[in-house]
C-alpha positions in Angstrom: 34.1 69.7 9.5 36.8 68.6 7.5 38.3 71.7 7.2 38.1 72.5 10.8 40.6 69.8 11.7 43.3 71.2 9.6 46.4 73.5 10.5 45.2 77.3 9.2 48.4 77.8 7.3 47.7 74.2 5.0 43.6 75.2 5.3 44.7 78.8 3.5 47.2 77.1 0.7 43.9 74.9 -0.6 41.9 76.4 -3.8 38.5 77.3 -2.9 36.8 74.2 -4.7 39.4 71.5 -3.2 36.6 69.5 -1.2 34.5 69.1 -4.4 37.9 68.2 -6.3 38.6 65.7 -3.4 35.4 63.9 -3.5 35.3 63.6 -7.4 39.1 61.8 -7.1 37.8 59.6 -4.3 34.7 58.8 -5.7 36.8 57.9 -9.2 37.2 53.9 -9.9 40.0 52.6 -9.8 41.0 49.4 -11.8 37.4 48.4 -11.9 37.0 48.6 -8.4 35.1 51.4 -6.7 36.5 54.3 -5.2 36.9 54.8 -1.2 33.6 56.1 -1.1 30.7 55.7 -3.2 27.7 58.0 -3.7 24.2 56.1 -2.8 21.4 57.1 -4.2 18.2 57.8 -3.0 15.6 54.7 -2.7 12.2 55.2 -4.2 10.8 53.5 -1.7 12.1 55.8 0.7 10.6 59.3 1.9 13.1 60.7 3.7 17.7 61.1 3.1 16.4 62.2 -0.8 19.6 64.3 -0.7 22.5 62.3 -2.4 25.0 61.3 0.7 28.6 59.3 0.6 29.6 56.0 2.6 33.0 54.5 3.5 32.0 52.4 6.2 30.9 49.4 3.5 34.6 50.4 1.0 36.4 50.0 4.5 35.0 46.4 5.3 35.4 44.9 2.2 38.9 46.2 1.4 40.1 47.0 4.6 38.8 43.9 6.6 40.2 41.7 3.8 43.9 43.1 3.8 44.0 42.7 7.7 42.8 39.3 8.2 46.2 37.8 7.8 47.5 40.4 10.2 47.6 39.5 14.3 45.6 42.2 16.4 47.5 44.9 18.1 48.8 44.0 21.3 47.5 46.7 23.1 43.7 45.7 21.9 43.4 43.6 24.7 44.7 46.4 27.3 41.9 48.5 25.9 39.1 45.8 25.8 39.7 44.9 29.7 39.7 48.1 30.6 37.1 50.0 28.7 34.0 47.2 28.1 32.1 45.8 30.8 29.6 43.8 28.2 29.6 40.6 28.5 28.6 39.2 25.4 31.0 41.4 23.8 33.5 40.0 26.4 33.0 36.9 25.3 32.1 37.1 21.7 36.0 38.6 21.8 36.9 35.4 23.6 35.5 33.4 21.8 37.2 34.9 18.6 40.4 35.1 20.4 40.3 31.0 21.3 39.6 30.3 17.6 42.4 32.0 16.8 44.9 30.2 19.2 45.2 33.1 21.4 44.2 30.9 24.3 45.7 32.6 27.4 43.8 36.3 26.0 40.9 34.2 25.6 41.3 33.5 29.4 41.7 37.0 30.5 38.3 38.0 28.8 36.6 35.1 30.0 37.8 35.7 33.3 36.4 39.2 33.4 33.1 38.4 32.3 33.2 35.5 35.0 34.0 38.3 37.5 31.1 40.8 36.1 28.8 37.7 37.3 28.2 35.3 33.9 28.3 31.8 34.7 28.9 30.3 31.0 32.0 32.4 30.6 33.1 30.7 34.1 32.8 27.4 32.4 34.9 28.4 29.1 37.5 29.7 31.8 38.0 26.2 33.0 38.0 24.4 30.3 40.7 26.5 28.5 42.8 26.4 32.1 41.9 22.5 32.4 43.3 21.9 28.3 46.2 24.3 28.8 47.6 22.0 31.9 46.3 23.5 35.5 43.2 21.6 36.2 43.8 23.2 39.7 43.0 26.5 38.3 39.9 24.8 37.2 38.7 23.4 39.7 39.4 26.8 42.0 37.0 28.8 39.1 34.8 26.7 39.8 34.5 26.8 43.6 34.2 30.7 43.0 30.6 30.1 41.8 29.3 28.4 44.9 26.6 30.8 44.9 25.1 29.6 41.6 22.0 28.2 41.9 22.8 26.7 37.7 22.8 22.9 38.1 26.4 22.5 36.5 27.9 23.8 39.0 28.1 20.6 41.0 28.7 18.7 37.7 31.6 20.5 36.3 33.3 21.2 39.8 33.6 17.7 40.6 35.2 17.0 37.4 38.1 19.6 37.6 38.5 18.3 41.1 39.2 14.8 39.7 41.1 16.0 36.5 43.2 18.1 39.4 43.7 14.5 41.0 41.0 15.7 44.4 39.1 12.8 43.9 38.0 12.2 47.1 36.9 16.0 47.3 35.0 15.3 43.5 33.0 12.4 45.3 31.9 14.4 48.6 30.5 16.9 45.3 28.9 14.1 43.7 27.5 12.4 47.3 26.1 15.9 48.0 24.5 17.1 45.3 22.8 13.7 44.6 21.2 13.6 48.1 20.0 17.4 46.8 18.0 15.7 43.8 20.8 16.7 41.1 22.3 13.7 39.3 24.2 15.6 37.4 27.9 15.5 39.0 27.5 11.7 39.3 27.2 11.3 35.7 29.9 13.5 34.9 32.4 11.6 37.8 31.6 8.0 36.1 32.5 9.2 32.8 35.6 10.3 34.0 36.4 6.9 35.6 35.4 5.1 32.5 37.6 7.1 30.2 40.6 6.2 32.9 39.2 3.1 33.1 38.6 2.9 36.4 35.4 0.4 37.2 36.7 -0.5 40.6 36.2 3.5 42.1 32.7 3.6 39.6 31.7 1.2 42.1 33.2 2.5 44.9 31.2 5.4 44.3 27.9 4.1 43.6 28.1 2.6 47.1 28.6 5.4 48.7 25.8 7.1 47.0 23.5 4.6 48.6 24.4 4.5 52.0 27.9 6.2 52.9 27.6 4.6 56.3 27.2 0.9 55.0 28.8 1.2 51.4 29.1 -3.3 51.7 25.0 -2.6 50.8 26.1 -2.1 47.2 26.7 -5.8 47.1 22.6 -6.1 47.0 22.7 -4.4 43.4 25.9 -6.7 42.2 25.4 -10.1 43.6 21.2 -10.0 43.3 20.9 -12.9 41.7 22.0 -15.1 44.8 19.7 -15.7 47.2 18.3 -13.1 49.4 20.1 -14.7 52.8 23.1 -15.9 51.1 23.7 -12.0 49.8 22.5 -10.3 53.9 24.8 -12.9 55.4 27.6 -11.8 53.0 26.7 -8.1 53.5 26.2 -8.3 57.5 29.9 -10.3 57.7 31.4 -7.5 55.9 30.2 -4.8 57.8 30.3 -6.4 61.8 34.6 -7.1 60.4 35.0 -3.0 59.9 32.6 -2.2 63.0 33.6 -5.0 65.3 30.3 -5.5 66.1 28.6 -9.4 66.1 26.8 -10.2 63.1 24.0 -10.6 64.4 23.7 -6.8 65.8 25.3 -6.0 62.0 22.3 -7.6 60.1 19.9 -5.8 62.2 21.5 -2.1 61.4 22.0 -3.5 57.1 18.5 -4.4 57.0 17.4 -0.9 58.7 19.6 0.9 56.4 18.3 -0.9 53.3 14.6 0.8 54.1 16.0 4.1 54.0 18.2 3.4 51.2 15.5 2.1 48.7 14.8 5.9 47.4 18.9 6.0 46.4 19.2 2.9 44.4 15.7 4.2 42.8 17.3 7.4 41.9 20.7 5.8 41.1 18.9 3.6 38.9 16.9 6.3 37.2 20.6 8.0 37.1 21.8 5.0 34.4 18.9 5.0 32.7 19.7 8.8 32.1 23.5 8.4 31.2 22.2 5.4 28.9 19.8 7.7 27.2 22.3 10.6 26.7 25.2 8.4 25.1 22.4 7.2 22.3 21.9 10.8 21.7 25.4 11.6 21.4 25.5 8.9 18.8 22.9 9.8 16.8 23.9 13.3 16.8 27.4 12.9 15.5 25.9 10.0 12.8 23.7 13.4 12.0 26.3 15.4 11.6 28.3 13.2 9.4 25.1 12.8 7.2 24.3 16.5 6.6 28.6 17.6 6.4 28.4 19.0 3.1 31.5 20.9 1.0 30.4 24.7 2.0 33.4 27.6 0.9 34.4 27.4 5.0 35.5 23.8 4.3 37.3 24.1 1.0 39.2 27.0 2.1 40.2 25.2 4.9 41.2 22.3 2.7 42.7 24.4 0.3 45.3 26.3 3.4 46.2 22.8 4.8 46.6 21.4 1.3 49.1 24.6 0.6 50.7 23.7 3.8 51.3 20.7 3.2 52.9 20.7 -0.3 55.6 23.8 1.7 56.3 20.9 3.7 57.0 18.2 1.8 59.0 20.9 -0.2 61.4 21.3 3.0 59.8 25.0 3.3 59.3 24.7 6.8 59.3 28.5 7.7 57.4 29.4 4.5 54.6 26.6 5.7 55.1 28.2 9.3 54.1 31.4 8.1 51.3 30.2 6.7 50.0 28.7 9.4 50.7 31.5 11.8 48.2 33.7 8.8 45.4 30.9 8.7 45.2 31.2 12.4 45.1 34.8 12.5 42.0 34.7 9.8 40.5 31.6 12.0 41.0 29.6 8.9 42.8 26.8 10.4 42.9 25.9 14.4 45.7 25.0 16.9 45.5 21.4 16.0 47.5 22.2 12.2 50.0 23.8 14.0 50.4 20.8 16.5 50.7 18.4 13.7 53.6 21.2 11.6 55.5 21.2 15.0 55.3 17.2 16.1 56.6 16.7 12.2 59.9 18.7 13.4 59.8 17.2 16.8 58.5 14.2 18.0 58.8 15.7 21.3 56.2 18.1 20.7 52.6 16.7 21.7 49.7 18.2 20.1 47.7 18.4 22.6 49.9 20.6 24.8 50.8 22.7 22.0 47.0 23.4 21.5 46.8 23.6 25.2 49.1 26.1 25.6 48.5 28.6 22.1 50.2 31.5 20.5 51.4 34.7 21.0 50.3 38.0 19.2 53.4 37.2 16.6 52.3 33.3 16.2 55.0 32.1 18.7 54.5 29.2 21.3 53.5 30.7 24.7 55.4 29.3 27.9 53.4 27.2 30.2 51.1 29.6 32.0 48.1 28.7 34.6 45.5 31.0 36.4 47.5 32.8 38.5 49.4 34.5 35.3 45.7 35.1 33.9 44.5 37.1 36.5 47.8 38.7 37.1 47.3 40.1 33.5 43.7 41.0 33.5 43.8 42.9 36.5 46.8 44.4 35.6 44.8 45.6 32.0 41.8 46.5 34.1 43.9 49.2 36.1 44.8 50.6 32.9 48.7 49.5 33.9 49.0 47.8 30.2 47.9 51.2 28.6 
């Protein structure tokens, strides 16, 4: 086979032994190391393959792998992934890698195919990479494409990109509706997000509504319970006959009706703390867990080892040398975004981490420009027609 794809002219000018002379020159060690290929041996405890037979695939992974992992993948590689493979944990296995490796808005494109060929997870890492690069509206819009998913989250993750995307009153119509469909899900998710802005007033805003949004005054029966029951309806029915312009009297009547059929909510809202209570606990105790078993494995001392490096260039006023560096740990997946965040804000103030991270590299370890959805899916599709090609 070998000589079959060579010219005739430089086939005819070879001795008749040159393949056997070729092998025993690439099967020679060199500097201790073994040669290209390497003769394997038959097994004893194998019947079959007792001829002797050569293998480059393991020479190539160990050499070859190792002298590329400083190098940035060829810019074309993502033209041919799009286009030619329509697997979807390769898709996002590729992502994934791609994402560790600051490569962010490539990330995107993969994820966004995968999300197209019908994968629901890949729909989530979509957001959360648009949400952290600065376009929560391009969230929130991936999200709404999977209306049709019967998964749980759904309702949960698209009313918090509605709120990151500042549609809050369209994040608590989510949360109203999916809790009167059993799913408590979005409701936790919205109060978090309050709480991190530190927003109690529309937490409770909310949970009225959840219990009746056509007498949202009957939350007052949760907050003020420890007055007495008449004091607490009188308060209520005053409230409600002053936005209705109806007589107190009449207003009482429709709170106390209302409260019957809203006894099941504040059961299920109740059960709905309870379940956000439980869940924080188990966040704690999982990261105290993971403190107690981080150990020093070779991942974490060569990650010490490349910051440490970096570090000492700094310090040294090698800022491009440390930048280089950096730019290699990130193409290995040594080191993440976040070191190149912290190199950049030391030479600018001005330069946030967290959009830095948000944002990611180029192919050649450059800041990208700002991009959002709209550029993602301009990208993939044009990849997918085979335009990049």
């Amino acid at each position: 086979m070998a000589g079959a794809t060579m010219e005739t002219d430089i086939f005819d000018s070879l001795p008749s032994d040159w393949f056997e002379d070729g092998l025993d020159y690439a099967l020679a060690k060199c500097v201790g190391t073994p040669g290209p290929i390497s003769r394997v041996r038959a097994r004893r405890i194998s019947a079959k393959n007792n001829e002797a037979t050569y293998r480059v695939a393991d020479y190539l992974e160990q050499t070859g792998g190792e002298s590329r992992r400083f190098l940035p993948l060829h810019p074309k590689f993502l033209d041919v992934v799009i286009a030619h493979v329509d697997q979807v944990d390769q898709l996002k296995s590729i992502a994934s890698a791609l994402e560790h490796r600051g490569r962010q808005f490539w990330a995107a494109q993969l994820y966004l195919r995968a999300c197209d060929l019908g994968d629901f997870e890949s729909s989530l890492a979509l957001a959360a990479i648009l949400s952290f690069a600065g376009d929560p509206a391009g969230a929130a819009q991936t999200m709404r494409i999977q209306c049709g998913s019967s998964d749980p989250r759904y309702g949960e993750f698209l009313a918090f990109y509605l709120h990151r995307s500042g549609q809050v009153e369209a994040a608590e119509e989510v949360c109203i509706s999916e809790f009167n469909r059993g799913n408590l899900r979005p409701l936790l998710r919205l109060k978090e997000a309050y709480e991190l802005a530190d927003t109690d007033t529309r937490i409770d805003d909310l949970h009225a509504k959840v219990i009746s949004s056509k007498y949202p005054e009957i939350f007052k029966f949760i907050t003020e319970a420890q007055e007495e029951f008449h004091t607490t309806l009188h308060k209520v029915s005053t409230l409600v006959a002053n936005r209705l312009r109806i007589t107190r009297e009449h207003a009482e009547l429709q709170v106390l009706e209302e409260i019957d059929l809203a006894l099941p909510r504040i059961k299920s809202l109740s059960e709905a703390m309870d379940l956000h209570t439980r869940e924080m606990q188990d966040s704690v105790r999982r990261l105290r867990s993971l403190v107690e078993d981080s150990s020093e494995d070779e991942r974490r001392r060569e990650v010490k080892e490349m910051r440490a490096r970096i570090s000492l260039l700094e310090q040294a006023g090698e800022i491009e040398t440390a930048r280089k560096l950096i730019t290699d740990g990130l193409n290995a997946g040594i080191i993440g975004l976040e070191t190149l965040g912290s190199h950049l804000s030391l030479q600018d103030e001005s330069n946030h981490i967290e959009y830095i991270e948000g944002r990611g590299i180029d192919w050649d370890g450059a800041l990208n420009q700002p991009w959002k959805l709209s550029d993602v899916r301009r990208a993939c599709y044009k990849s997918l027609r085979g335009e990049g090609l």
